[in-house]
N, C-alpha and C positions, 0 to 999 in steps of 0.2 A: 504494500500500500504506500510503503513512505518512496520505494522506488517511482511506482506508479505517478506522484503529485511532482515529486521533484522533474522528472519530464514533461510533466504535462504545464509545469510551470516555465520549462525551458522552452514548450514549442509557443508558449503566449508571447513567450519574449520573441524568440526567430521560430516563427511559421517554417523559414526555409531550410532551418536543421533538419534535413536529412535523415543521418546516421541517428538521432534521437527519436525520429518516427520508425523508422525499423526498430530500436530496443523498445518500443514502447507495445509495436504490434506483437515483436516475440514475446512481452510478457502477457498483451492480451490470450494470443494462441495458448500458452501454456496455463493460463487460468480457465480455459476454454471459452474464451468468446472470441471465437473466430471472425464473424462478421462485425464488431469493434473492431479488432485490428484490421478489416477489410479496408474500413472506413476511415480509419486514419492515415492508414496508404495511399489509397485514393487523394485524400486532402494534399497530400503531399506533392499528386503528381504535376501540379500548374508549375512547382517550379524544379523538376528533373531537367527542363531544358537549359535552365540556368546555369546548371553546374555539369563539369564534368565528370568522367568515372560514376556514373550512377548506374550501371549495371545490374547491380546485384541487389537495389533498390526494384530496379524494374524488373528483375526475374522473380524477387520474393512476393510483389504484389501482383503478377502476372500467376505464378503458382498459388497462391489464398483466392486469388480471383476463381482461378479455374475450378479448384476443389469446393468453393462454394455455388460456383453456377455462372458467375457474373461474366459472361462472354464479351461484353462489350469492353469492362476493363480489362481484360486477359486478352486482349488481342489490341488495344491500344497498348498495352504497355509491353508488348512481345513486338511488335510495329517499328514503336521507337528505340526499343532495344537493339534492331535489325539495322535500324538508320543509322545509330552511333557506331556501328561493327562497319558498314560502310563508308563512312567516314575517316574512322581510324586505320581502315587500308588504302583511304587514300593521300594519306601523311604524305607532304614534302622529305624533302633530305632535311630542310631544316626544323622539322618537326613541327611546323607549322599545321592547327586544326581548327580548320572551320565551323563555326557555331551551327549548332546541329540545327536544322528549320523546322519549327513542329510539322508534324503529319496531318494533325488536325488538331482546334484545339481542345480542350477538356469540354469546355462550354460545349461543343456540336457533340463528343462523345456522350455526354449526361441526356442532352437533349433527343438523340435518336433515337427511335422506337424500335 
């Protein structure tokens, strides 16, 4: 519990932590509310574009997605996961990486029937 507040007080401060919406959904999972921690991932995903190396953000909400049914998140977030592997092979010599362009954004995936 005192885990639980102290995140959930970090993400009022920055929404855009990341790394602290994944520890918060793994402790949702393991107390079994899986669909809480769906939902805190999801909140997350407006700004996976923002940052780099979000991978395994977008795999971990792309797998809760699918295990609970939610196909429309499980396939935007497997989408964009595909577009940043695309990107990253197309790296310069000088390591230079172009900001990923969303697919679509959250807003059209929520709203689509």
């Amino acid at each position: 519990q005192e885990l639980e507040n102290k995140l959930i007080q970090t993400l009022q401060t920055d929404p855009r932590f990341l790394s602290a919406r994944q520890m918060l959904a793994e402790l949702y999972v393991k107390n079994g509310q899986k669909q809480k921690a769906l939902e805190c991932l999801k909140q997350g995903l407006r700004f996976v574009e923002l940052q780099r190396n979000n991978d395994a953000y977008l795999y971990q909400t792309a797998m809760l997605a699918l295990e609970l049914g939610d196909l429309k998140t499980h396939s935007f977030a497997m989408k964009t996961m595909g577009q940043n592997m695309t990107y990253d092979m197309g790296r310069t010599r000088a390591g230079y990486r172009p900001a990923a362009k969303p697919l679509q954004s959250l807003n059209t995936l929520q709203k689509a029937p």
